[in-house]
VODORO-142087 format. One record per residue: residue number from 1; y, z, x of N, C-alpha, C in turn. Coordinates in pm, 1 decimal. Atoms other than C-alpha are relative to their C-alpha. Layout:
// residues N
    k       n.Y       n.Z       n.X      ca.Y      ca.Z      ca.X       c.Y       c.Z       c.X
  NUM         Y         Z         X         Y         Z         X         Y         Z         X
...
This chain:
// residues 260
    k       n.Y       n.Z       n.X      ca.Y      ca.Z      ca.X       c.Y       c.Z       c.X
    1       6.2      40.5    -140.2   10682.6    8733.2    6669.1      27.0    -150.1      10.8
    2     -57.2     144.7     -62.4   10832.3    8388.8    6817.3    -134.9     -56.9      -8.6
    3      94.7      37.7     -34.7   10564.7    8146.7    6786.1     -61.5     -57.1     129.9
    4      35.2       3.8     -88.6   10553.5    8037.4    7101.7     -45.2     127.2     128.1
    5      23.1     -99.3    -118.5   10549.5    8369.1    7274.2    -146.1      14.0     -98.7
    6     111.3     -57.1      54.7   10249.6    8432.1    7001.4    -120.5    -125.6      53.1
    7      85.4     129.7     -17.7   10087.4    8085.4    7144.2     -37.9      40.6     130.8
    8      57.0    -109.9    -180.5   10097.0    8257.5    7524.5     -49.7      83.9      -3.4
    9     107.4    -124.7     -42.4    9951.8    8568.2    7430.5    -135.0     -69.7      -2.1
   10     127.8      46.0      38.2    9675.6    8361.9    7239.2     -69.3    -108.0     104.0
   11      82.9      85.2    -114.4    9630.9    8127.4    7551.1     -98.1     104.9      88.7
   12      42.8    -130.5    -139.6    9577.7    8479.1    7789.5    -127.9       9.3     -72.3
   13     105.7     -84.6      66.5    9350.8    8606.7    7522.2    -173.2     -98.8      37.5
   14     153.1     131.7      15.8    9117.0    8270.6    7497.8     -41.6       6.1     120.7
   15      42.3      16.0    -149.4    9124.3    8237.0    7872.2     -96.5     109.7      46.1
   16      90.5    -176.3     -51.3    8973.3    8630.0    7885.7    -155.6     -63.9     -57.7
   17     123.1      40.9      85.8    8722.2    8525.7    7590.1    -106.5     -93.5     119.1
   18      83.7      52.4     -64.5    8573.3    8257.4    7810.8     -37.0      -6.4     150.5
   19      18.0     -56.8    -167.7    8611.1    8411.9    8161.7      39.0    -127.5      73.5
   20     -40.8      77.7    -103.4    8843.2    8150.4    8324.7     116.6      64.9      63.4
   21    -150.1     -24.0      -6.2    9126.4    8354.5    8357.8     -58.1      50.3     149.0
   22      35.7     -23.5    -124.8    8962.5    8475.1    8727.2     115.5    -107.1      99.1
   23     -43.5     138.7     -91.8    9041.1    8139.7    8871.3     170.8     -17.5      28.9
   24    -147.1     -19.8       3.5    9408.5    8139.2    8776.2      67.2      96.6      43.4
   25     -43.9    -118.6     -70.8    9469.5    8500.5    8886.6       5.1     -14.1     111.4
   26      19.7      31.5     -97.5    9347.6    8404.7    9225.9      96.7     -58.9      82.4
   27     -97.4     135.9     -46.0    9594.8    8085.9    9283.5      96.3     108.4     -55.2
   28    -138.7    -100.4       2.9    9864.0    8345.7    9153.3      50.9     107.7     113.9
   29     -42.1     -52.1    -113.0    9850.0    8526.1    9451.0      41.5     -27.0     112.4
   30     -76.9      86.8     -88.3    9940.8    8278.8    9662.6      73.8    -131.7     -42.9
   31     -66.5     127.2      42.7   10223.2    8095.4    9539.9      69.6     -73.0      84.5
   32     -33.6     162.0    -128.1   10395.2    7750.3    9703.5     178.4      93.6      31.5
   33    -164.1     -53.0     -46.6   10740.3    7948.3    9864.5     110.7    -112.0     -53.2
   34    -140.9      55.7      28.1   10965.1    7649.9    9775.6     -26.6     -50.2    -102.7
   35      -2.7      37.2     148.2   10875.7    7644.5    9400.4      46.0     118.0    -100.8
   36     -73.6    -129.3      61.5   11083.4    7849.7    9197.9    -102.9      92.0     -44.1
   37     111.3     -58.8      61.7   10765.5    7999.9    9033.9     -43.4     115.4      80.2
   38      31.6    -128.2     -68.8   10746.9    8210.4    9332.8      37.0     160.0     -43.1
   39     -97.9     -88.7      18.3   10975.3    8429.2    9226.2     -16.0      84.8    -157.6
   40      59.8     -53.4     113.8   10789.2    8441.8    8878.9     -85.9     148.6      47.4
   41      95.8    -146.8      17.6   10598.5    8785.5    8731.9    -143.7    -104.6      38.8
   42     157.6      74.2      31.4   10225.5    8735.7    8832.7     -41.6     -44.5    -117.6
   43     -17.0      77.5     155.3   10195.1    8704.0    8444.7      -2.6    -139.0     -26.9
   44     -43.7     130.0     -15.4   10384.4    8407.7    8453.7     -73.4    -122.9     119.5
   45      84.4     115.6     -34.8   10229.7    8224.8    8716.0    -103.5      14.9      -7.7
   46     139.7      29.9      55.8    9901.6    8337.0    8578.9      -7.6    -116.9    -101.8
   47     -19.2     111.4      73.0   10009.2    8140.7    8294.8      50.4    -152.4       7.0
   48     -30.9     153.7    -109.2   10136.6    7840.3    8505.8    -134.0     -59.7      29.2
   49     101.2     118.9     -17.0    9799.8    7784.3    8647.7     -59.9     -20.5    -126.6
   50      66.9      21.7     118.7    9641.5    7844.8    8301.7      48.1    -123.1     -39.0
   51     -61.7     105.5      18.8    9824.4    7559.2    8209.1      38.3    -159.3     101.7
   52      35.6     110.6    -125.8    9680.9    7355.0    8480.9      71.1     -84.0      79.9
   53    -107.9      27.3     -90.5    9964.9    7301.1    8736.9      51.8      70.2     124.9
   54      -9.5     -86.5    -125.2   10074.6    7465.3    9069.1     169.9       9.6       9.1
   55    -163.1     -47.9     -40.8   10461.0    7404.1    8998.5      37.5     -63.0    -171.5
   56     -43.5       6.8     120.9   10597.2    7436.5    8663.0     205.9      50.5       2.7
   57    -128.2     -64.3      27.1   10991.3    7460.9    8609.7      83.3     -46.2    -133.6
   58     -46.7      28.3     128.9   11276.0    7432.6    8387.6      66.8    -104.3     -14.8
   59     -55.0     162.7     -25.2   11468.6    7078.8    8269.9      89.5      -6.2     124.0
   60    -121.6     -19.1    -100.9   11795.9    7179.5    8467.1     -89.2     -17.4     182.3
   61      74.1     -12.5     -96.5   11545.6    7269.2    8744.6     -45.4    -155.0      68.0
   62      40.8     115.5     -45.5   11355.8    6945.8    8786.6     142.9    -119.3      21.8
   63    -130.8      92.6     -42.8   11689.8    6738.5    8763.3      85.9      56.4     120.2
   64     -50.9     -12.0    -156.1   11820.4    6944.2    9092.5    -110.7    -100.8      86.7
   65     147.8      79.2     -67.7   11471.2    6805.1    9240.8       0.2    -109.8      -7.5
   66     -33.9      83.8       5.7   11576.8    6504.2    9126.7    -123.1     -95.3     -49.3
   67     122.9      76.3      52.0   11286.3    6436.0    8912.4      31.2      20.9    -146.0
   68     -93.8      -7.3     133.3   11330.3    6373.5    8521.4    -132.5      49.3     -58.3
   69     111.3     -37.8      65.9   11075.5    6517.5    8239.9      -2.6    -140.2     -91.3
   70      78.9     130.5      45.7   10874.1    6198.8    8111.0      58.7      29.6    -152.4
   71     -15.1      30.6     169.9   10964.4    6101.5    7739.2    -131.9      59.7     -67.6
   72      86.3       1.2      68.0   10743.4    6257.5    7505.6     -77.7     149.1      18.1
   73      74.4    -117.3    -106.7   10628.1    6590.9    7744.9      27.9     104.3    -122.7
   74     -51.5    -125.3      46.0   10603.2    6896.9    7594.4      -6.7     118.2      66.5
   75     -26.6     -93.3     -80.5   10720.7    7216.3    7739.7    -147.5     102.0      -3.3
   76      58.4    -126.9      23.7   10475.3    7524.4    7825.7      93.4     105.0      13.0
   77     -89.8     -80.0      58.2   10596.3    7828.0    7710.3     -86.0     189.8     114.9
   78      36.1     -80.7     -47.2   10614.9    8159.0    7997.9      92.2     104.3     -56.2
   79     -42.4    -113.4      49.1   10725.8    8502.1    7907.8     120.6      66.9      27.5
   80    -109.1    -144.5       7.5   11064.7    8710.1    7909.7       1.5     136.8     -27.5
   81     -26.1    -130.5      90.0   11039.7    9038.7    7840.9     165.4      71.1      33.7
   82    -137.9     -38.1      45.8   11332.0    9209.1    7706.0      27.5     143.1     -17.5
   83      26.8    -172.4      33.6   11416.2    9594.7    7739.2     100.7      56.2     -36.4
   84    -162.4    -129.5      66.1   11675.9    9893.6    7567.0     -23.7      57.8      73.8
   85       8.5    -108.3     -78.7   11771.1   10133.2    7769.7      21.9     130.3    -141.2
   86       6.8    -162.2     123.1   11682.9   10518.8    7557.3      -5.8      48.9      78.6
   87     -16.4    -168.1     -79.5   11737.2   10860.0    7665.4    -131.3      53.6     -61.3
   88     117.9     -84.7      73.6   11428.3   11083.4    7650.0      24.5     118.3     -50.1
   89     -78.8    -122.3      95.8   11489.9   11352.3    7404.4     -45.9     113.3      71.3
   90      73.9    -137.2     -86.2   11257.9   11608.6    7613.9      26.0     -18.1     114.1
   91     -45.9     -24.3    -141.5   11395.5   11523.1    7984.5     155.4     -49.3       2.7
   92    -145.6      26.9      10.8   11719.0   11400.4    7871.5      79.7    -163.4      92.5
   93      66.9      41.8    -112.6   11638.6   11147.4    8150.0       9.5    -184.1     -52.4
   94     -45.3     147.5      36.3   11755.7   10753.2    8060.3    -126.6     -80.4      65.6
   95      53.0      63.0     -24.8   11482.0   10527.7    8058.1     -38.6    -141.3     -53.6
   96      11.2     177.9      43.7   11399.9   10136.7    8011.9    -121.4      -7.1     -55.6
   97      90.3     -26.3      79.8   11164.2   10080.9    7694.4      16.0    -224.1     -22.8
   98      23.8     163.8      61.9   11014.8    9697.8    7655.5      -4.5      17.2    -138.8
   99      13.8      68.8     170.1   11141.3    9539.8    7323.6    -123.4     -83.5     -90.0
  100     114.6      93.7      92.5   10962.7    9226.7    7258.1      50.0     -84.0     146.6
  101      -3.2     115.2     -95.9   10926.7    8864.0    7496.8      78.3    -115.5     -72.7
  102     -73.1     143.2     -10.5   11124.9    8567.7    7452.5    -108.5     -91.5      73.0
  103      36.1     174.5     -30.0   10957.1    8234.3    7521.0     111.6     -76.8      68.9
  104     -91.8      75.8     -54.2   11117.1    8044.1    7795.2     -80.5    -154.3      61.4
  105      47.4     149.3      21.0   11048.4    7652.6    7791.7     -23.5     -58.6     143.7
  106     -28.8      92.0    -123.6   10962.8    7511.1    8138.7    -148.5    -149.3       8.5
  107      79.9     112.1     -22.5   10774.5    7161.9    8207.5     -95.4      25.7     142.9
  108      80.2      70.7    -135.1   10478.4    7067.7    8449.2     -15.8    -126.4      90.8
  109     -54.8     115.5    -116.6   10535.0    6874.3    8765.0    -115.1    -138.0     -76.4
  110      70.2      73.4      89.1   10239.7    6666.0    8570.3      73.8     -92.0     -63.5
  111     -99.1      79.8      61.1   10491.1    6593.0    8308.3     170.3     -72.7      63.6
  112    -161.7      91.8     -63.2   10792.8    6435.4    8546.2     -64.1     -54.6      58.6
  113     -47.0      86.3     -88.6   10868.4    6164.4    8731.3      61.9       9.5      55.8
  114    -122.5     -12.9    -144.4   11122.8    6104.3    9032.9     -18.1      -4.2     122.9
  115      17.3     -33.8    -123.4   11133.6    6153.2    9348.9     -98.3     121.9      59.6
  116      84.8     -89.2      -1.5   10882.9    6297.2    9558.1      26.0     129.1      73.0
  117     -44.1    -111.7     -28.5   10910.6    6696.4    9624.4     -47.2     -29.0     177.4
  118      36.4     -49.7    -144.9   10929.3    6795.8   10012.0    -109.4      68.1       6.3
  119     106.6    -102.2     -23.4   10601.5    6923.2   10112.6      -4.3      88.6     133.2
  120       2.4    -119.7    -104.7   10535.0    7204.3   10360.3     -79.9      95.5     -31.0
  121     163.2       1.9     -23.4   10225.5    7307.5   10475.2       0.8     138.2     -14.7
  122     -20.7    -105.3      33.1   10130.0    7661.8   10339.5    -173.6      45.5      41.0
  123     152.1     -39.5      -7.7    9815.7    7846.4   10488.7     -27.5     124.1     -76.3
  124      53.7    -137.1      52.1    9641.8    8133.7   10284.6     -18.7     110.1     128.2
  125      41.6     -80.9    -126.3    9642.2    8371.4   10530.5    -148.3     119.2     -15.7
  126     106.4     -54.0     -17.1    9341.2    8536.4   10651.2     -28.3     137.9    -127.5
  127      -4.5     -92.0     124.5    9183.4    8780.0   10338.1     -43.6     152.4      75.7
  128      15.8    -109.2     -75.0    9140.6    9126.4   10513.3    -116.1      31.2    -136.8
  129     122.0      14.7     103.6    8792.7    9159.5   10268.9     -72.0      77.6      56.9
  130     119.1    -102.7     -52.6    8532.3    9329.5   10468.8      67.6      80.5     127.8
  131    -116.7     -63.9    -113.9    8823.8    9460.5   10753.7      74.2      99.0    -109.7
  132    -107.6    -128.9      73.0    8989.0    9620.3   10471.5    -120.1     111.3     -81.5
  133      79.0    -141.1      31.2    8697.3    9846.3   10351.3     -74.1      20.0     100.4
  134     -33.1     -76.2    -102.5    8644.1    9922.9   10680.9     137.8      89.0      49.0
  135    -106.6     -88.7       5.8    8968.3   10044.3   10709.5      24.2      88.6     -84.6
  136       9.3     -51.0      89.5    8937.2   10224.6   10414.1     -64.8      91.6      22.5
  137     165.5     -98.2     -72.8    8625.9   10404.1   10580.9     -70.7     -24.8    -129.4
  138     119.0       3.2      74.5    8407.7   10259.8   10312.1    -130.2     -51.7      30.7
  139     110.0      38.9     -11.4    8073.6   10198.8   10397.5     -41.2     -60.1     -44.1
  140      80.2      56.5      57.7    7847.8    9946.9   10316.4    -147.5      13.3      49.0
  141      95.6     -45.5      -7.9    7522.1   10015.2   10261.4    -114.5    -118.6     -43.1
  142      86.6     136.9      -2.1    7225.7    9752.3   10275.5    -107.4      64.1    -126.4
  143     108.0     -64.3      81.4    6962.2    9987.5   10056.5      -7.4     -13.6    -139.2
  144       1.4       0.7     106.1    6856.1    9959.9    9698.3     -18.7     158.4     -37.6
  145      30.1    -172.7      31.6    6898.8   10348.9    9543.2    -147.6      -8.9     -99.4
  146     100.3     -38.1     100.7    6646.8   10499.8    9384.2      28.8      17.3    -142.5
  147     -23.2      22.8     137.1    6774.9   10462.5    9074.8     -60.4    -236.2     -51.2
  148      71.4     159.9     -26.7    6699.5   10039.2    9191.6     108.2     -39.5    -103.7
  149    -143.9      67.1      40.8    7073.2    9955.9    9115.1      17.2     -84.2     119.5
  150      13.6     107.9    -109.2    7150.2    9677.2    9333.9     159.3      18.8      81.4
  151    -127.8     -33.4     -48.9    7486.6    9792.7    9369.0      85.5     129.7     -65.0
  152     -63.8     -70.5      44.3    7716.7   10080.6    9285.4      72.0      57.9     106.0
  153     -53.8     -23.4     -85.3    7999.3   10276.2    9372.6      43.8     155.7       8.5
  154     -54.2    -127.4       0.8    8090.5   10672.0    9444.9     112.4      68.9      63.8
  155    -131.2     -18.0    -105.8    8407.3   10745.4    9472.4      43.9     150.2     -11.3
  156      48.2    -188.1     -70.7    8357.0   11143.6    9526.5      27.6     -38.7     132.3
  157      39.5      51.4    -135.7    8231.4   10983.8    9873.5      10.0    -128.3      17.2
  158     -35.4     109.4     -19.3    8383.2   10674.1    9826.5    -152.6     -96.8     114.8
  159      84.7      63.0     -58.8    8064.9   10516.9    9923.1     -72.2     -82.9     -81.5
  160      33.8     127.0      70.0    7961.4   10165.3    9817.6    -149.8     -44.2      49.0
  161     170.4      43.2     -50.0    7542.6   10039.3    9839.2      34.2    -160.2     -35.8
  162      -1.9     154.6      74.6    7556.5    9666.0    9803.3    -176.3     -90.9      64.6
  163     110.4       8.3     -70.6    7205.8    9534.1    9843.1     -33.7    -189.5     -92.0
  164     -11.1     132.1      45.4    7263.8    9156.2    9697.6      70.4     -84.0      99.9
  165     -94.5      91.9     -40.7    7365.2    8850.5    9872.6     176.0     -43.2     -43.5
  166    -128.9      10.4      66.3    7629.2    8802.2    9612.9     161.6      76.5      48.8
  167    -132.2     -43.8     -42.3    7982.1    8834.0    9766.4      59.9     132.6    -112.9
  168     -82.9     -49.6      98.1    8117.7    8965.3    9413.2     -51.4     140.1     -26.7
  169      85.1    -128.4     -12.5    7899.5    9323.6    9473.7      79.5      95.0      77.1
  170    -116.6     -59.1     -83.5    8117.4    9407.9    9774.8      94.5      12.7     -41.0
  171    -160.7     -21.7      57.0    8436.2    9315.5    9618.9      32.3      61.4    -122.3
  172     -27.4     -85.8     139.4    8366.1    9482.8    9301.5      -3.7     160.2      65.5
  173     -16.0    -110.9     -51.0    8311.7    9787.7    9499.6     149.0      28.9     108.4
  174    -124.7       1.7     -70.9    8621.7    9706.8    9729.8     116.8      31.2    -147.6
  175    -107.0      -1.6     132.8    8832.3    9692.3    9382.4     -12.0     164.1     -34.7
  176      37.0    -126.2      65.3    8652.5   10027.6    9266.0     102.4      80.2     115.0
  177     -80.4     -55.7    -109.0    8823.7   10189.9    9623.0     165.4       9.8     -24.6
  178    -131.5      39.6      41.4    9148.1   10011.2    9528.2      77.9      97.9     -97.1
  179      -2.9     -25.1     144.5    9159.7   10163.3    9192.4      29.9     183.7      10.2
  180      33.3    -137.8     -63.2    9078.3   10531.2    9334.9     135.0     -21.6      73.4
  181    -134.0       0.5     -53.7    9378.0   10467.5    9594.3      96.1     -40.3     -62.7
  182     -88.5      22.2      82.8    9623.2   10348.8    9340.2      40.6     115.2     -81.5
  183      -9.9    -109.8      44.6    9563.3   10639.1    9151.4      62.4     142.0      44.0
  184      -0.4    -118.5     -95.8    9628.6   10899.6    9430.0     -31.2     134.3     -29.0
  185      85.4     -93.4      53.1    9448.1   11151.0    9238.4    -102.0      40.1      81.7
  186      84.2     -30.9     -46.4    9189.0   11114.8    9447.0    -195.8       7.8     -88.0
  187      92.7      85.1     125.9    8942.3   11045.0    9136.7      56.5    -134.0     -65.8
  188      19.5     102.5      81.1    8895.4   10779.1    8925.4      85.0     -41.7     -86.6
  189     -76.8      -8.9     137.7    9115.2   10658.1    8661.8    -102.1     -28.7     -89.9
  190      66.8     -15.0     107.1    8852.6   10733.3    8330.1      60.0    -103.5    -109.9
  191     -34.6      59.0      72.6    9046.3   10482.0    8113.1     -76.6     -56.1     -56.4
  192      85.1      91.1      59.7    8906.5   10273.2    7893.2     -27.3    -119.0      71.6
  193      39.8     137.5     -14.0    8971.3    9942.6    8035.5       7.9     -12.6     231.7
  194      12.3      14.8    -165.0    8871.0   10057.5    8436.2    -107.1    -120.7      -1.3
  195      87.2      63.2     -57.6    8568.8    9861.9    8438.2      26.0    -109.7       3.6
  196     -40.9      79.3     -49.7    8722.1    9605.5    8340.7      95.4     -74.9     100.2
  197     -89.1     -14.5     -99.4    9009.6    9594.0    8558.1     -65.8     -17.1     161.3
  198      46.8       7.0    -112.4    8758.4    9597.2    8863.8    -121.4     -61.5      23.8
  199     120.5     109.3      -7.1    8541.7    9324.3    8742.3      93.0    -106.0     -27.0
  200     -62.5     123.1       5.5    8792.9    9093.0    8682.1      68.4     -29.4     163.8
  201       0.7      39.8    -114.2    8954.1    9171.0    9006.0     -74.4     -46.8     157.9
  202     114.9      60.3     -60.7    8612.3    9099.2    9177.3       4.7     -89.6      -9.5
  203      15.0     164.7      63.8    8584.5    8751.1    8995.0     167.5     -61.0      89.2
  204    -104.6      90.3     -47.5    8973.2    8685.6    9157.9     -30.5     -16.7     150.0
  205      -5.1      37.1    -183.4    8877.6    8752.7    9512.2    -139.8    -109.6      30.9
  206     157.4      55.2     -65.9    8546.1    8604.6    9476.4      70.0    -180.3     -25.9
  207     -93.9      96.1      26.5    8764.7    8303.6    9352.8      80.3     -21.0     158.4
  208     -44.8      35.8    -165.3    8943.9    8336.3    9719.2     -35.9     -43.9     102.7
  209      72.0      36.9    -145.5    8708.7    8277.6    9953.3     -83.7     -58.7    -109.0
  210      54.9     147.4      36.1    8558.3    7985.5    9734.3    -145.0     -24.1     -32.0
  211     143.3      -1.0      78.3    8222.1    8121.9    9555.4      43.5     -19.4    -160.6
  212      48.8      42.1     135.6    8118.7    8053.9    9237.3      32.2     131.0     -83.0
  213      -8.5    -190.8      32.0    8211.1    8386.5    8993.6     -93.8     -33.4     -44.5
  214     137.1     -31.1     114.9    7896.5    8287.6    8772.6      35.0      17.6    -118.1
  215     -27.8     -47.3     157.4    8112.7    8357.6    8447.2     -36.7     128.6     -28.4
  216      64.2     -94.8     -20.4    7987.1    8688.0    8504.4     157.0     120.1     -54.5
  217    -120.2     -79.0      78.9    8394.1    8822.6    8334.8     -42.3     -35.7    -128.1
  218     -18.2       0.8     142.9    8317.6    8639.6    8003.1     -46.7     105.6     -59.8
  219      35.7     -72.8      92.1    8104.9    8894.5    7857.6      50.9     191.1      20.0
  220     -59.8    -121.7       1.7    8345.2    9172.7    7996.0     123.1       3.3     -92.9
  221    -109.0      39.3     129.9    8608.0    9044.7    7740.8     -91.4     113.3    -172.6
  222      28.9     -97.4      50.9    8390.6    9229.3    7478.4      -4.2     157.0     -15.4
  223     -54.5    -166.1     -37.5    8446.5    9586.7    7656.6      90.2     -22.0     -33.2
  224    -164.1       9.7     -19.4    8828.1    9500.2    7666.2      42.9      20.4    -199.6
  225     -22.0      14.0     188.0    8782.3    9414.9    7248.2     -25.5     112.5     -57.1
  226      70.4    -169.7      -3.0    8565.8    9752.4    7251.3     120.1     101.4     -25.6
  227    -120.4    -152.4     -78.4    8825.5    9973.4    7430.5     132.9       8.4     -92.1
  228    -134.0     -17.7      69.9    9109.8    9829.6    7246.5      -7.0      60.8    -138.2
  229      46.0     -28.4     107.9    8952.0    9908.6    6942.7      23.8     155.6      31.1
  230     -10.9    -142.2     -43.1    8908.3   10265.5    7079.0     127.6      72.7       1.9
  231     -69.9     -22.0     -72.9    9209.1   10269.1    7250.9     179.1      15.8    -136.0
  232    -125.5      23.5     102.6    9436.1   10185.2    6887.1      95.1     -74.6      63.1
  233    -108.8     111.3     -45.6    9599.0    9903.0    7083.5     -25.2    -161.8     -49.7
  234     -15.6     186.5      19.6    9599.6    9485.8    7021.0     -69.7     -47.4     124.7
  235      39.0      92.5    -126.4    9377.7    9236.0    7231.1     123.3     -38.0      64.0
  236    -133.1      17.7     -79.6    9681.8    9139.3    7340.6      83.1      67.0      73.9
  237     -76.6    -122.1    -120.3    9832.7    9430.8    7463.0     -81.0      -0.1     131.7
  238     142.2    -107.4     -87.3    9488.0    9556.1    7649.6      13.6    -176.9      71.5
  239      -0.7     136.0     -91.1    9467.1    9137.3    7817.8     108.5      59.7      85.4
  240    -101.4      12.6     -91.3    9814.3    9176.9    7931.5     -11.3     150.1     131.3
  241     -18.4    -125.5     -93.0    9737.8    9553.2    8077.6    -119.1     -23.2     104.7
  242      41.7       1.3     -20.7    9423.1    9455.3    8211.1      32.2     -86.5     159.5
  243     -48.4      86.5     -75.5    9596.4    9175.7    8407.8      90.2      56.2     111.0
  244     -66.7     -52.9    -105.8    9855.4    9394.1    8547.6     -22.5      92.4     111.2
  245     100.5    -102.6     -79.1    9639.3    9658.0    8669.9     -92.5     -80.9     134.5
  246     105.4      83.6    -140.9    9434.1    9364.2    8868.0     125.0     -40.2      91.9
  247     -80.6      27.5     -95.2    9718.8    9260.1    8985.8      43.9     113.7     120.3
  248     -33.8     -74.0     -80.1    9830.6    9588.1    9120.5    -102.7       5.2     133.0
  249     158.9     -51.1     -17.8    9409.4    9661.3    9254.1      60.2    -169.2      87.3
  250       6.0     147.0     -96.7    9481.7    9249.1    9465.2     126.5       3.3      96.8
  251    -117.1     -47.5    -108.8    9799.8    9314.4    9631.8     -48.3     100.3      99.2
  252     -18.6    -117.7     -73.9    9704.6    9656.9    9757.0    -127.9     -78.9     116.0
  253      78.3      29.7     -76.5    9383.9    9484.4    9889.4      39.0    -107.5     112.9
  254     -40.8      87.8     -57.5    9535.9    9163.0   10025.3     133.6      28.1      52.7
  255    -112.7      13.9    -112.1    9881.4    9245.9   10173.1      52.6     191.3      13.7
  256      -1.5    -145.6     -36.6    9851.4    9656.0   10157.9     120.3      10.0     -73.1
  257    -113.8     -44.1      90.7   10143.7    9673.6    9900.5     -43.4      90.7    -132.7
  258      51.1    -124.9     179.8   10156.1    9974.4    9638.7      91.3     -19.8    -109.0
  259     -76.3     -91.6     119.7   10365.1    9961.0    9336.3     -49.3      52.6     -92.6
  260      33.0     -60.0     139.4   10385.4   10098.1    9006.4      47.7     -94.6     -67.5
């Protein structure tokens, strides 16, 4: 493996280990429209802010901008992936199989000089948060169960109890909803790495509207090490899947978009 693409997985990974990677997911969902980065994989500008910057590009790039990269800078390194197209031997059916990533070199506005970029004023637009599990028809429920869980969620009856002040109770149960509608099964996805997937995307929204997460992901990085273990995959794989899955579970919540 390229060492630099092996230096980006190992940034994602560390960032999981110590539960910062929330914060950066968050600011990835609203990127600056007139910075090429927009146009980046969430991935990638996860790894932009990880790399503590809001506009990262490439040399060619900053010299349109008319700003130069400082003597001495060194590049951060975001991801390519690279795919073959194979035929499936049992549907006959041509499909696109990821190879490996390429490492592609771009600088942080940090590291240049020049002229200063045009600014233009960008509002977060309103988070549809407690409007969107109402729309959802999910209930919230003020009561502690008799079990004296402070929160949980049933998605049989898609019905959420949240009986904590803590914002990140609701939105972990708003994610759990997400997760269920993504699926269109109508159950759960049983995977290994659901829980995490809908505790990290808790920690990004709770990151949105400007609470504290509590660090309350670091010690879900141990499930993720768990599962992969289970699962016969690489921390590295299971980070990067974990990531994409939140991503899917934050879109659907914040601008009602589904993909796959």
């Amino acid at each position: 493996m390229n060492k630099h693409v092996q230096n980006v997985f190992n940034a994602i990974v560390g960032k999981f280990k110590t539960g910062e990677i929330a914060e950066s997911i968050a600011m990835a969902c609203f990127p600056s429209p007139e910075a090429p980065s927009s146009s980046w994989s969430f991935t990638n500008r996860t790894i932009m802010f990880l790399s503590e910057t809001g506009d990262a590009r490439g040399y060619r790039q900053w010299k349109t901008a008319d700003r130069f990269v400082k003597k001495g800078s060194h590049p951060v390194h975001i991801l390519a992936p690279r795919f073959k197209k194979e035929v499936d031997k049992a549907t006959g059916q041509e499909k696109r199989i990821l190879k490996y990533f390429n490492a592609v070199p771009v600088f942080r506005y940090e590291d240049t000089g020049g002229d200063e970029l045009p600014s233009k004023a960008f509002e977060i637009p309103n988070l549809p948060l407690k409007s969107k599990g109402e729309e959802w028809g999910l209930p919230i429920h003020d009561e502690i169960s008799s079990y004296r869980f402070y929160n949980y969620y049933s998605p049989e009856r898609e019905y959420c109890s949240v009986a904590s002040p803590e914002e990140i109770k609701f939105f972990w149960g708003l994610a759990k909803t997400g997760q269920k509608r993504l699926n269109g099964s109508g159950e759960m996805n049983k995977g290994p790495f659901e829980e995490a997937i809908s505790d990290l995307a808790a920690q990004a929204l709770c990151c949105l509207v400007g609470k504290m997460t509590c660090g309350e992901f670091k010690g879900t990085f141990q499930n993720i090490d768990m599962c992969a273990r289970e699962a016969s995959k690489s921390v590295r794989y299971s980070c990067l899947y974990v990531l994409s899955e939140t991503e899917r579970i934050l879109k659907l919540i914040l601008t009602g978009t589904r993909f796959i």
